[in-house]
Each structure stands twice: as structure tokens, then as C-alpha cells.
PyMOL Python script that loads the backbone (N, CA, C, O; Angstrom):
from pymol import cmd

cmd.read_pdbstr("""\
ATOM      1  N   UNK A   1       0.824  -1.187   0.000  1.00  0.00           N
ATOM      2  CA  UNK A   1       0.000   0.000   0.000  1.00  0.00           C
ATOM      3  C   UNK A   1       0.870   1.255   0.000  1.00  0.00           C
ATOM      4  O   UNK A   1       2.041   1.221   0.378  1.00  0.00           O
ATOM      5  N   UNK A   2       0.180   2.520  -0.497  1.00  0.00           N
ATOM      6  CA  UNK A   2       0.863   3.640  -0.784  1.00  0.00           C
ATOM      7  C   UNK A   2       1.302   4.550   0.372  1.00  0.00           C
ATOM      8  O   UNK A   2       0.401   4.643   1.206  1.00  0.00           O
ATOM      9  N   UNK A   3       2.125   5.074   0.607  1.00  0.00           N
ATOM     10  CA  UNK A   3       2.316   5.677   1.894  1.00  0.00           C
ATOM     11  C   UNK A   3       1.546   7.010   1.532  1.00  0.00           C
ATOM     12  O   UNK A   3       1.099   7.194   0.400  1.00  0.00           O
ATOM     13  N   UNK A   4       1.410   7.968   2.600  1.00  0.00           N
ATOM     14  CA  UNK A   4       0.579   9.483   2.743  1.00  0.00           C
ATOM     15  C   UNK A   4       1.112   9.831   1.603  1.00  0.00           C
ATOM     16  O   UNK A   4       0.453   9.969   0.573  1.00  0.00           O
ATOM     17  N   UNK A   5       2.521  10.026   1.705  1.00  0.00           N
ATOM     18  CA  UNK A   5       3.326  10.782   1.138  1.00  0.00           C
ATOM     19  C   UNK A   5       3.504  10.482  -0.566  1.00  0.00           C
ATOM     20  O   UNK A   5       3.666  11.250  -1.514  1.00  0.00           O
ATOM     21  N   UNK A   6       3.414   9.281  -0.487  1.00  0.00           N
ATOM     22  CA  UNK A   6       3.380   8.874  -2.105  1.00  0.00           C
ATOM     23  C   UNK A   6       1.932   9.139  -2.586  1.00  0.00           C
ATOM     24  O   UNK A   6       1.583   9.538  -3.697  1.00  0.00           O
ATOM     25  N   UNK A   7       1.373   8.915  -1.806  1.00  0.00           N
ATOM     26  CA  UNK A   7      -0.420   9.536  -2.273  1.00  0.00           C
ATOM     27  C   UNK A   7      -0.323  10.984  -2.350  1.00  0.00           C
ATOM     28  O   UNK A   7      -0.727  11.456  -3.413  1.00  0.00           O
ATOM     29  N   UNK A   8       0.112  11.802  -1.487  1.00  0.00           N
ATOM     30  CA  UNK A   8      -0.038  13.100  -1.664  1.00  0.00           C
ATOM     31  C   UNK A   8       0.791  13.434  -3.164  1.00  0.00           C
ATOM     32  O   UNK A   8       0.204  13.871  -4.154  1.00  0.00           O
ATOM     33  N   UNK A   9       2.272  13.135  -3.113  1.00  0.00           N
ATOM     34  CA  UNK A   9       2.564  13.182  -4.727  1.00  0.00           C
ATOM     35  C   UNK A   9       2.087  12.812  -5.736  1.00  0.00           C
ATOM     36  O   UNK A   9       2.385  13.500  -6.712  1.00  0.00           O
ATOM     37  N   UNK A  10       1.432  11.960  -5.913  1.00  0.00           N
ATOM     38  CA  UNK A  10       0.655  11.388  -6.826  1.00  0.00           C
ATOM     39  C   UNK A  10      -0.711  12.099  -6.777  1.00  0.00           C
ATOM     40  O   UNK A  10      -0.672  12.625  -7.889  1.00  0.00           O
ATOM     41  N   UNK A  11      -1.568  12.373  -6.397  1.00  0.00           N
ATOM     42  CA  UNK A  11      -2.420  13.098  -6.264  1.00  0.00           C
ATOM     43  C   UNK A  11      -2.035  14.767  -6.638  1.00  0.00           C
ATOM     44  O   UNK A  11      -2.788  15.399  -7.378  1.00  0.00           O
ATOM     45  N   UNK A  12      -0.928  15.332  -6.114  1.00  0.00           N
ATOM     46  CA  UNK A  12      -0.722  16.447  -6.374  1.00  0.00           C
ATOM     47  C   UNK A  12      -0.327  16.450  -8.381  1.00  0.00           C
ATOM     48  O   UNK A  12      -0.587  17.211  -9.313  1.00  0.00           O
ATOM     49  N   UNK A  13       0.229  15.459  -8.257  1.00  0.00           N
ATOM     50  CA  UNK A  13       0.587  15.291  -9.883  1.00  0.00           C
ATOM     51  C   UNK A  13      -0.062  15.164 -11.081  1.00  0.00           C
ATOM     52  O   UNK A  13       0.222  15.443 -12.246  1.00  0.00           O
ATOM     53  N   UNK A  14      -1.220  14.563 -10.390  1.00  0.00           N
ATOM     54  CA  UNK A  14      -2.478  14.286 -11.751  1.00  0.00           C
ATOM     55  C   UNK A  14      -3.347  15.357 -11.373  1.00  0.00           C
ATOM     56  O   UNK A  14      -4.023  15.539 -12.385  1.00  0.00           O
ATOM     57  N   UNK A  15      -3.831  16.417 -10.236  1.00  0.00           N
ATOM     58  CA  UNK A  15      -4.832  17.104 -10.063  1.00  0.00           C
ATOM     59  C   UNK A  15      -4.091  18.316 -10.919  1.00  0.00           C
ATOM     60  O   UNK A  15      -4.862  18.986 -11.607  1.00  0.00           O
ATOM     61  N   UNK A  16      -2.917  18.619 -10.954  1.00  0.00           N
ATOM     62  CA  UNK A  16      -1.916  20.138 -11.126  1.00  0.00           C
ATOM     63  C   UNK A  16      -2.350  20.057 -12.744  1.00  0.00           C
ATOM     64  O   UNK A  16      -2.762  21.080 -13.291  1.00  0.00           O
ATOM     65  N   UNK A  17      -2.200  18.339 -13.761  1.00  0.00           N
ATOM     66  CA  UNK A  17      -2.309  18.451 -14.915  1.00  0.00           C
ATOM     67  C   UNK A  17      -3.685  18.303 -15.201  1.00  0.00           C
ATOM     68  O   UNK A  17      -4.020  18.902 -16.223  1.00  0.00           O
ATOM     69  N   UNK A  18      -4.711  17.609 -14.536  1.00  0.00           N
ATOM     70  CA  UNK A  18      -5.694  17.181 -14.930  1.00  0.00           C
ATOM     71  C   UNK A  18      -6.874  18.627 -14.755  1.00  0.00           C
ATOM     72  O   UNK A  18      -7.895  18.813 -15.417  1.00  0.00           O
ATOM     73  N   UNK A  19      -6.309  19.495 -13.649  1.00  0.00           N
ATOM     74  CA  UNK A  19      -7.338  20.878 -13.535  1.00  0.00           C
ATOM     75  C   UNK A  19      -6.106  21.833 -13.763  1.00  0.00           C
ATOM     76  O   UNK A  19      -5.919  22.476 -12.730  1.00  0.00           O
ATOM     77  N   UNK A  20      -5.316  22.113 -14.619  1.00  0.00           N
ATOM     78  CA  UNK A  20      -4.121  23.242 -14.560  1.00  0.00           C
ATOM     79  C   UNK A  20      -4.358  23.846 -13.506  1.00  0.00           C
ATOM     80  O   UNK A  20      -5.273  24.657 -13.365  1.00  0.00           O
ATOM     81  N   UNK A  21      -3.540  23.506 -12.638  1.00  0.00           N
ATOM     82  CA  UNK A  21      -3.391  24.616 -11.589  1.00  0.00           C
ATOM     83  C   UNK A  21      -1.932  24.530 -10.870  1.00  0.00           C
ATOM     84  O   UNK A  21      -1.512  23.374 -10.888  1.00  0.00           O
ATOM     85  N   UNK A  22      -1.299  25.194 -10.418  1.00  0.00           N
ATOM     86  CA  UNK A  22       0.063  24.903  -9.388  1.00  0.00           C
ATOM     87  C   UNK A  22       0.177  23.887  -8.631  1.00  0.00           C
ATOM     88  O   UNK A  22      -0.765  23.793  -7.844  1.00  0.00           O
ATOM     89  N   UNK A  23       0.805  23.236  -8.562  1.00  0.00           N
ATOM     90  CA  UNK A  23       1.324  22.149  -7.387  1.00  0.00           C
ATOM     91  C   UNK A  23       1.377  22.505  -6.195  1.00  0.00           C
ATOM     92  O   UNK A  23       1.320  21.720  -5.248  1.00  0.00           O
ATOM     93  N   UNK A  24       1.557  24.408  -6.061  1.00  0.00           N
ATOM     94  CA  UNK A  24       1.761  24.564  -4.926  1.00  0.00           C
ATOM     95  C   UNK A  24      -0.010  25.156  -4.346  1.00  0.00           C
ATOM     96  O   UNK A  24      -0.364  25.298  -3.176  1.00  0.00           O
ATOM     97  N   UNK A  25      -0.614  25.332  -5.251  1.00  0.00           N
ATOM     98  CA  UNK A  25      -1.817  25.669  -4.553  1.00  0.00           C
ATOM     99  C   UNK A  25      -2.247  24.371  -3.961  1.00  0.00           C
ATOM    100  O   UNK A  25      -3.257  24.413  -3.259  1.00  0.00           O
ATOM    101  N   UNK A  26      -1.824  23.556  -4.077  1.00  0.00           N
ATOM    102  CA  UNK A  26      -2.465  22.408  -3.618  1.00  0.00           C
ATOM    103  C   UNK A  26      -1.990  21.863  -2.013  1.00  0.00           C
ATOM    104  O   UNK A  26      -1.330  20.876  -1.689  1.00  0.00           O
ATOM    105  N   UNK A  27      -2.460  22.668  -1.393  1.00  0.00           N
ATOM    106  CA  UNK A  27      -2.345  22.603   0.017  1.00  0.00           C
ATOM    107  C   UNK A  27      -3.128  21.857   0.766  1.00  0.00           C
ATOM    108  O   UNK A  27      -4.328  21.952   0.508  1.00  0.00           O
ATOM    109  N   UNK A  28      -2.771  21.029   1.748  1.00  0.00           N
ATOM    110  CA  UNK A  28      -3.363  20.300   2.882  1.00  0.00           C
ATOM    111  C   UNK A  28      -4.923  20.787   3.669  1.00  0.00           C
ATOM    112  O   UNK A  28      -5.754  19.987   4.100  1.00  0.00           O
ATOM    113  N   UNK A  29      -5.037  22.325   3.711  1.00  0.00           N
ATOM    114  CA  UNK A  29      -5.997  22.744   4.385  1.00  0.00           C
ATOM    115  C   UNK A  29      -6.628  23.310   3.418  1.00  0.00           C
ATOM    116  O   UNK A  29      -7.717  23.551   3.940  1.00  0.00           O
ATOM    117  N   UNK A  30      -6.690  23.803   2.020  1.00  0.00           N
ATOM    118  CA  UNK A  30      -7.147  24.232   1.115  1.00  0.00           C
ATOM    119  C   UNK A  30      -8.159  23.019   0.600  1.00  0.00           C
ATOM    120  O   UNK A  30      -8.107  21.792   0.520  1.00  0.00           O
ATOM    121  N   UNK A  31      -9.313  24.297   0.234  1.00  0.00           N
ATOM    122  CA  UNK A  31     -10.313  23.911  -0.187  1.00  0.00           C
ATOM    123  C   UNK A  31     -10.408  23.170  -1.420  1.00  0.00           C
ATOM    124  O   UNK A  31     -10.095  23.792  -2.435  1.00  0.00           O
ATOM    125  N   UNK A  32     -10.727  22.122  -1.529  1.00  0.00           N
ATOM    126  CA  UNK A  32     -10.817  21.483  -3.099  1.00  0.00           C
ATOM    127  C   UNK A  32     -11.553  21.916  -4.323  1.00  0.00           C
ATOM    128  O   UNK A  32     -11.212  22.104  -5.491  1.00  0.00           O
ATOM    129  N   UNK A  33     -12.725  22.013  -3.642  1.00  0.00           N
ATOM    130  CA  UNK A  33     -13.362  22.596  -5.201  1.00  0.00           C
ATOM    131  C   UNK A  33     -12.923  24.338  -5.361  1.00  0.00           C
ATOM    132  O   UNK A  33     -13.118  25.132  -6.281  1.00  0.00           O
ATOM    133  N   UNK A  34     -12.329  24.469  -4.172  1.00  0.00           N
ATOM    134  CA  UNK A  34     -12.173  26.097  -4.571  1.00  0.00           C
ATOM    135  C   UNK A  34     -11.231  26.205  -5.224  1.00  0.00           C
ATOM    136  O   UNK A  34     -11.167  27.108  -6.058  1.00  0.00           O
ATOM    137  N   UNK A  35     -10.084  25.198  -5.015  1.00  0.00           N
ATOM    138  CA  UNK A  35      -8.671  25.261  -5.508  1.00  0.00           C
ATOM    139  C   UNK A  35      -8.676  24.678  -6.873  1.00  0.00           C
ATOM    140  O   UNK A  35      -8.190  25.160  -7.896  1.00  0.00           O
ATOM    141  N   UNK A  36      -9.043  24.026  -6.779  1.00  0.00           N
ATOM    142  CA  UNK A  36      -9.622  23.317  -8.697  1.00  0.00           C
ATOM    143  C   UNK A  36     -10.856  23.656  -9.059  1.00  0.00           C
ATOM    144  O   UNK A  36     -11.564  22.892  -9.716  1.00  0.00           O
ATOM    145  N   UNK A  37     -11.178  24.645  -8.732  1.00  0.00           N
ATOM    146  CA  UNK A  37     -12.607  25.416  -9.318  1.00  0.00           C
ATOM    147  C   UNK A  37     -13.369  24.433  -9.982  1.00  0.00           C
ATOM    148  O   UNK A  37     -13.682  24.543 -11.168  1.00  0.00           O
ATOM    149  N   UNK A  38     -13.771  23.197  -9.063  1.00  0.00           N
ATOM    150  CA  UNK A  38     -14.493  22.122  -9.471  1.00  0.00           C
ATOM    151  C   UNK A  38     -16.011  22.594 -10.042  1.00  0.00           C
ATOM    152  O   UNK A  38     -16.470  23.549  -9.415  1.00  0.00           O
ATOM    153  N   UNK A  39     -16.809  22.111 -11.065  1.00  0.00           N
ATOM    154  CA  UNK A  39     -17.730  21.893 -11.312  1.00  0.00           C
ATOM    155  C   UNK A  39     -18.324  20.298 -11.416  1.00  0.00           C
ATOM    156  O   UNK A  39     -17.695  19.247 -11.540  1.00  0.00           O
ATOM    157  N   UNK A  40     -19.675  20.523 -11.324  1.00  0.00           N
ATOM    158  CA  UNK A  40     -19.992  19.195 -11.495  1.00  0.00           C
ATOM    159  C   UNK A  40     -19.912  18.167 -12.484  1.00  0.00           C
ATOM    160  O   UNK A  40     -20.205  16.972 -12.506  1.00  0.00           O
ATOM    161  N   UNK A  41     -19.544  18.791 -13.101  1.00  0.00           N
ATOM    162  CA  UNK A  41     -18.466  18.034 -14.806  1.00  0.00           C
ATOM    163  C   UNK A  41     -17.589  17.213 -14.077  1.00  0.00           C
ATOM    164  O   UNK A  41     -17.519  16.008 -13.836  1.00  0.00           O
ATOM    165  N   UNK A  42     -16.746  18.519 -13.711  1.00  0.00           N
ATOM    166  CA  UNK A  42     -15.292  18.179 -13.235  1.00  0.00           C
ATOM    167  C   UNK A  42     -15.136  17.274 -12.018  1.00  0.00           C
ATOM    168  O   UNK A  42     -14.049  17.160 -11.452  1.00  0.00           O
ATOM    169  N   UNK A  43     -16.460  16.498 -11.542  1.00  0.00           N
ATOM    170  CA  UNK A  43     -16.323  15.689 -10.279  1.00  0.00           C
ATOM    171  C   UNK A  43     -15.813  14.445 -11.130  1.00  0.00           C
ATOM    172  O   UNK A  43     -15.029  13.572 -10.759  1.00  0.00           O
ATOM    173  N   UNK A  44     -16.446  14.575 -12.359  1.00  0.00           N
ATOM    174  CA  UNK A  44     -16.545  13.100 -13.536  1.00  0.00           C
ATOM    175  C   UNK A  44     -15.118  12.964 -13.414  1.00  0.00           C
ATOM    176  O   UNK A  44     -14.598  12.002 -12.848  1.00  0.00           O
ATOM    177  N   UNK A  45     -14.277  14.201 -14.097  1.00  0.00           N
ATOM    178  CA  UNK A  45     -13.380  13.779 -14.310  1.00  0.00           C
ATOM    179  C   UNK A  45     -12.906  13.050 -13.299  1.00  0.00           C
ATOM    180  O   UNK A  45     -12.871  11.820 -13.272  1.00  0.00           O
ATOM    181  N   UNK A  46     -12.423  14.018 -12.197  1.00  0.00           N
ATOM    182  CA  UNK A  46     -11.603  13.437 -10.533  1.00  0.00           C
ATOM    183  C   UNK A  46     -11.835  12.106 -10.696  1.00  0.00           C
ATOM    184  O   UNK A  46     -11.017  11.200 -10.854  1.00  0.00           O
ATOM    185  N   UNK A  47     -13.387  12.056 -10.629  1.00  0.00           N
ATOM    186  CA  UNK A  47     -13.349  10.235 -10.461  1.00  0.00           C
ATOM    187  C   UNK A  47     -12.557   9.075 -11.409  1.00  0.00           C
ATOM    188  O   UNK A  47     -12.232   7.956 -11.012  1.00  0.00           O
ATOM    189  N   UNK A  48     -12.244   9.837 -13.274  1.00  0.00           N
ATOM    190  CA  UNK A  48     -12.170   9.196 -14.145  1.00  0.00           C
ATOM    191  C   UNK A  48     -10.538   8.979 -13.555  1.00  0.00           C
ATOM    192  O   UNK A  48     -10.077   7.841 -13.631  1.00  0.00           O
ATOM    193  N   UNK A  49      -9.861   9.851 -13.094  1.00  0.00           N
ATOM    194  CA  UNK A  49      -8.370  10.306 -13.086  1.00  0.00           C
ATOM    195  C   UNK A  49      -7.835   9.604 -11.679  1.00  0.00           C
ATOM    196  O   UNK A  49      -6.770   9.019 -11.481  1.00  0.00           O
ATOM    197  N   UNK A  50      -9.303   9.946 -10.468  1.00  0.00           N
ATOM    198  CA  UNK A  50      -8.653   8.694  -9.389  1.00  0.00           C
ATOM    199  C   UNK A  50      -8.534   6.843  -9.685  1.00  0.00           C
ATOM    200  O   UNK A  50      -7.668   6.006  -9.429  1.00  0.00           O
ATOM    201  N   UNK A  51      -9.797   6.798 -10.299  1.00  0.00           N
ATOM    202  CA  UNK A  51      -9.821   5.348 -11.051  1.00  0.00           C
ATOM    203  C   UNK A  51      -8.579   4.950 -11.918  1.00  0.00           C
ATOM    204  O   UNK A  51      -8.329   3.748 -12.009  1.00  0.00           O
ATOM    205  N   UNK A  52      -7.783   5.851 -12.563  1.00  0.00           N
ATOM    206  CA  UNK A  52      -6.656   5.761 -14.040  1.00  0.00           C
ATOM    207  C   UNK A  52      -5.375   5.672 -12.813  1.00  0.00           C
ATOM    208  O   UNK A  52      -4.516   4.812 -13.003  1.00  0.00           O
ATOM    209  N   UNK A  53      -5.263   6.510 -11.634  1.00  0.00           N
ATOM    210  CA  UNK A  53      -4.504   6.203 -10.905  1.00  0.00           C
ATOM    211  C   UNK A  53      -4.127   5.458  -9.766  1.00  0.00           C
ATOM    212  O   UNK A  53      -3.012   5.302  -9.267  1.00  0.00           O
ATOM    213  N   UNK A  54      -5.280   5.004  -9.422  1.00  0.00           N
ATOM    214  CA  UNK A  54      -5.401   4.300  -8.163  1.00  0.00           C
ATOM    215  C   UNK A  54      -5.852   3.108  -8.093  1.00  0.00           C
ATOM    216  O   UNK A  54      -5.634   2.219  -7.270  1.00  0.00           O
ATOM    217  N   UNK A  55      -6.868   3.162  -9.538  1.00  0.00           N
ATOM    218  CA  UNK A  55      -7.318   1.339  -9.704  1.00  0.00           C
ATOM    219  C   UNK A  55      -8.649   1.304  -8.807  1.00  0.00           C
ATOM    220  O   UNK A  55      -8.798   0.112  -8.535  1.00  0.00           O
ATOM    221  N   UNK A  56      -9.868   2.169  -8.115  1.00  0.00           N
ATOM    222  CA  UNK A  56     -10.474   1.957  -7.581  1.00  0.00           C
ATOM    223  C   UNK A  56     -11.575   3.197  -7.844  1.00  0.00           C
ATOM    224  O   UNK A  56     -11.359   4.382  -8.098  1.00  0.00           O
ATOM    225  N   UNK A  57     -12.702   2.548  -7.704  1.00  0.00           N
ATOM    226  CA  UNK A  57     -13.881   3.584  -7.731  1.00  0.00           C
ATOM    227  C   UNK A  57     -14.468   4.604  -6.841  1.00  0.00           C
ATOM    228  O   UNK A  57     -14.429   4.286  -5.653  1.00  0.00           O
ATOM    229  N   UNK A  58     -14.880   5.487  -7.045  1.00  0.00           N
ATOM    230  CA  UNK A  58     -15.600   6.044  -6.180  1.00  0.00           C
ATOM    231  C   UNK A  58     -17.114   6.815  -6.769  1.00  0.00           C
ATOM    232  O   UNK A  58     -17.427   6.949  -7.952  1.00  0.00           O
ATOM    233  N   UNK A  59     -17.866   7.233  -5.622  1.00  0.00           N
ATOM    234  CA  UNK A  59     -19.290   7.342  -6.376  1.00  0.00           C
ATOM    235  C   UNK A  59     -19.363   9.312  -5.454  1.00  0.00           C
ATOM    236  O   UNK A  59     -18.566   9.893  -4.717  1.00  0.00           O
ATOM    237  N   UNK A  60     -20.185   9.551  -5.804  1.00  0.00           N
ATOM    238  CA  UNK A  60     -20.438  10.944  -5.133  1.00  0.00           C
ATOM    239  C   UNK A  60     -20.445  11.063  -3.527  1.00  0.00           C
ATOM    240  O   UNK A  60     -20.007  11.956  -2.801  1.00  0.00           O
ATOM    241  N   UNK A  61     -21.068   9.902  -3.237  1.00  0.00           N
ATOM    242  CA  UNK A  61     -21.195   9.564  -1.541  1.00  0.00           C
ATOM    243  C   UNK A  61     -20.004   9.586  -1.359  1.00  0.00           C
ATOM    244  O   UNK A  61     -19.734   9.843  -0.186  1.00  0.00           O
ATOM    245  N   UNK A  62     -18.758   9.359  -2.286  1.00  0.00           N
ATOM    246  CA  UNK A  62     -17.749   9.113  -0.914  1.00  0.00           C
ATOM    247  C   UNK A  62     -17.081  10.677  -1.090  1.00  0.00           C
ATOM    248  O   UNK A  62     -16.109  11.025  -0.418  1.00  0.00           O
ATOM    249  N   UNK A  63     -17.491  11.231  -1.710  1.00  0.00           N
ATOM    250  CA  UNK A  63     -17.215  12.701  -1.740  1.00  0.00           C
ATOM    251  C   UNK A  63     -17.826  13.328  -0.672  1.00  0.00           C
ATOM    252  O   UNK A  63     -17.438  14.484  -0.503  1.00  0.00           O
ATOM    253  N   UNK A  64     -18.633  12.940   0.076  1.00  0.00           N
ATOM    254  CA  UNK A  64     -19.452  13.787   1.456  1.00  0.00           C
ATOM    255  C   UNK A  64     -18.595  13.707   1.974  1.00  0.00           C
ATOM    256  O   UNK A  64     -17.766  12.809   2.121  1.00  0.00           O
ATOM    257  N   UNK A  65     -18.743  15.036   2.451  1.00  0.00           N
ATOM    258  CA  UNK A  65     -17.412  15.198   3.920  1.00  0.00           C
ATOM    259  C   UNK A  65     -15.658  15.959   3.612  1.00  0.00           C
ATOM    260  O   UNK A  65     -14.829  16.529   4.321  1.00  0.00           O
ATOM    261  N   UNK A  66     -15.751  15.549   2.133  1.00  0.00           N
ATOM    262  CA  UNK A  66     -14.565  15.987   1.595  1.00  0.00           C
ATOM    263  C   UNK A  66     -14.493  17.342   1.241  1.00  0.00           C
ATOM    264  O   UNK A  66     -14.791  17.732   0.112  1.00  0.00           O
ATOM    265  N   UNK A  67     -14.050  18.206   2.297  1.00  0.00           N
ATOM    266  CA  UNK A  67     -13.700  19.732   1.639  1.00  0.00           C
ATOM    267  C   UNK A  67     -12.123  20.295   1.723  1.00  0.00           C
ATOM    268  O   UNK A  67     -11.769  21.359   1.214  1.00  0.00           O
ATOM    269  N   UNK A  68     -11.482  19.635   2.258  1.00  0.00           N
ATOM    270  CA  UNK A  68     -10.257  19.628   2.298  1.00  0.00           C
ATOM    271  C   UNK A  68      -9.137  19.020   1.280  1.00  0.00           C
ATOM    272  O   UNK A  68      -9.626  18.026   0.744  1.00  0.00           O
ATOM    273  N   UNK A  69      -8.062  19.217   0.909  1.00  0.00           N
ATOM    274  CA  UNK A  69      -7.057  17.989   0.584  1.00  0.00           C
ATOM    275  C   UNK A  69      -6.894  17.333   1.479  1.00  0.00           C
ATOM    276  O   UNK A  69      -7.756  16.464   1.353  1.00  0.00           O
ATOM    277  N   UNK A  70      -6.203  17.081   2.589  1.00  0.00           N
ATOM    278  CA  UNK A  70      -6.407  16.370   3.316  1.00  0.00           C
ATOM    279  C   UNK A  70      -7.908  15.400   3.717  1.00  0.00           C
ATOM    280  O   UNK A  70      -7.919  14.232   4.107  1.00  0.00           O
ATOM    281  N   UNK A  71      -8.622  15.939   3.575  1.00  0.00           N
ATOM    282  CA  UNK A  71     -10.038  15.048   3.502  1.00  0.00           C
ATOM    283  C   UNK A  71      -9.727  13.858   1.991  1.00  0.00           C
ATOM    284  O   UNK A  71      -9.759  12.646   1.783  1.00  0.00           O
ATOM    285  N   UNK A  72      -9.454  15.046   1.269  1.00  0.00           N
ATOM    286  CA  UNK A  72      -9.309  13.453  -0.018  1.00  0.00           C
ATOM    287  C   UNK A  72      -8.314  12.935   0.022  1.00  0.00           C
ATOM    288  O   UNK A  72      -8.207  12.080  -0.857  1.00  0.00           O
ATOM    289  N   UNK A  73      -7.292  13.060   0.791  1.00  0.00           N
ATOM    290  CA  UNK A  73      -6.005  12.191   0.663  1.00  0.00           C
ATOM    291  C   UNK A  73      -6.759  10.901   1.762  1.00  0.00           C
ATOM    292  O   UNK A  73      -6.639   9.687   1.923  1.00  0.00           O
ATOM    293  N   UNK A  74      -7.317  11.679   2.165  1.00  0.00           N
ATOM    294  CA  UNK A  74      -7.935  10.669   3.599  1.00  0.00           C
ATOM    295  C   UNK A  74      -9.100   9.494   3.283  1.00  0.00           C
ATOM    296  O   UNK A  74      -9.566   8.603   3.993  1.00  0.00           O
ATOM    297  N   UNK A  75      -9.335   9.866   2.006  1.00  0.00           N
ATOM    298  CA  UNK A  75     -10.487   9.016   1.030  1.00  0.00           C
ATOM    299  C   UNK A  75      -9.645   8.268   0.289  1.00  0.00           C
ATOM    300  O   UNK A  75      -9.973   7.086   0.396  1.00  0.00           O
ATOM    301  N   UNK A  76      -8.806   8.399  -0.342  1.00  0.00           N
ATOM    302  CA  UNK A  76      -7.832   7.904  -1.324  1.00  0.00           C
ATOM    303  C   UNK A  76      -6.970   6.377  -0.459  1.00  0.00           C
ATOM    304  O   UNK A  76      -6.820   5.232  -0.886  1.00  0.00           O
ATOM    305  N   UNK A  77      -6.472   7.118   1.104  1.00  0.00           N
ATOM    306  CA  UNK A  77      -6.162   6.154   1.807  1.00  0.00           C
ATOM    307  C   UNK A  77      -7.132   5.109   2.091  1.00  0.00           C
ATOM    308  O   UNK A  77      -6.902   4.051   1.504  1.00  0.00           O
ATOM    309  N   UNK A  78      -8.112   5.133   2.810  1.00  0.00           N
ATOM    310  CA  UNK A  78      -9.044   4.502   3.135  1.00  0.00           C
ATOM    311  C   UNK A  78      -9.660   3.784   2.138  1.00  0.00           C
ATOM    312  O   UNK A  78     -10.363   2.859   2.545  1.00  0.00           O
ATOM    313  N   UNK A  79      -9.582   3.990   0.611  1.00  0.00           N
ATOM    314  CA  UNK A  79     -10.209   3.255  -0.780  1.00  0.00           C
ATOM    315  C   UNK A  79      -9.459   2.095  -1.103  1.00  0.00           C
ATOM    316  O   UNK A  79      -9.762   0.931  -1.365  1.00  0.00           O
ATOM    317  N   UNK A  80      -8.022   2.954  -0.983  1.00  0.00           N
ATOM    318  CA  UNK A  80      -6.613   1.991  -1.068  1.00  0.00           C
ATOM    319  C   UNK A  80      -6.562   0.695   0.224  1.00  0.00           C
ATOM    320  O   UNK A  80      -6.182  -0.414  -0.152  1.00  0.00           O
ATOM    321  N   UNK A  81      -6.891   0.848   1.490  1.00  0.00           N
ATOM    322  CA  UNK A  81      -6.568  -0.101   2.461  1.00  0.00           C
ATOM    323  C   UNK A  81      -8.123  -1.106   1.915  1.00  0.00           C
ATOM    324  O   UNK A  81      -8.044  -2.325   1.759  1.00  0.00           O
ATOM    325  N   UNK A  82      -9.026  -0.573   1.761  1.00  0.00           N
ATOM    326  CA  UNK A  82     -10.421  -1.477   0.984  1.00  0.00           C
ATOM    327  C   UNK A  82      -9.897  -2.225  -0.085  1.00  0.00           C
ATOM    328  O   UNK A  82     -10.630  -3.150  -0.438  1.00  0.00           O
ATOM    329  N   UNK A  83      -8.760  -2.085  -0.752  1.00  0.00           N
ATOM    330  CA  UNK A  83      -8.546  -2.800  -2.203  1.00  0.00           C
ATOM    331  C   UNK A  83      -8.098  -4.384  -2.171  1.00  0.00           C
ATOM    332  O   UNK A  83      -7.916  -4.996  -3.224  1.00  0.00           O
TER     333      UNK A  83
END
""", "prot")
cmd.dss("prot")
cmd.show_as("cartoon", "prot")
cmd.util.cbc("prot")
cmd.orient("prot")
């Protein structure tokens, strides 16, 4: 399994290309959809891009609760220990 840290790089790596935005906006306490100016399009993608990287699904429910990076690194872990 992936450590925090390899999840957080990896995650920082496909969100920076997949929503152009800085690597460095992508902060721990920063808001997600604010920081990737998510729309509800753009949830499709996340999901298409966590699935291409991680090998595992997710549905909108597991998006409740997630307003943080850290909240989705914290989803990403928890999908990964389910696999």
C-alpha cells in the first residue's frame, strides 16, 4: 500500500495536470473545489483520473465530507486499504 506521502505526490501530480493549476496551490488545508474550481463536470473527471490512478472507484457519496485535501487524501487512503 501507498504511503501518505506517495499519495499526496501522486495526487498532487495528476490534479496540477488534470485541472491546470500549481502544485503549490495544492495545500493540505485548502479547499478542493475552490482550488480546482471544481464543477460538477469536473467531479466526472476526478473520479475518471482517481480510477486511471489508483485502480479503484468512487461514487459521489464518498465525496461527502470531503472539503479539504487532506479530507481526499484521507479518502484515497481509506479506498486503497479497501482494495
Amino acid at each position: 500500500m501507498a504511503s501518505r506521502d506517495e499519495i499526496i505526490s501522486t495526487v498532487k501530480e495528476f490534479l496540477s495536470e488534470e485541472f491546470e493549476v500549481d502544485k503549490s496551490t495544492i495545500e493540505p488545508e485548502a479547499n478542493l473545489q475552490e482550488t480546482l474550481d471544481l464543477d460538477s463536470l469536473d467531479y466526472v473527471d476526478l473520479v475518471v483520473v482517481i480510477e486511471e490512478n489508483f485502480g479503484f472507484k468512487v461514487t459521489g457519496e464518498d465525496f461527502v465530507g470531503v472539503v479539504t485535501f487532506n479530507d481526499f487524501y484521507a479518502l484515497v487512503e481509506k479506498k486503497l486499504a479497501e482494495k
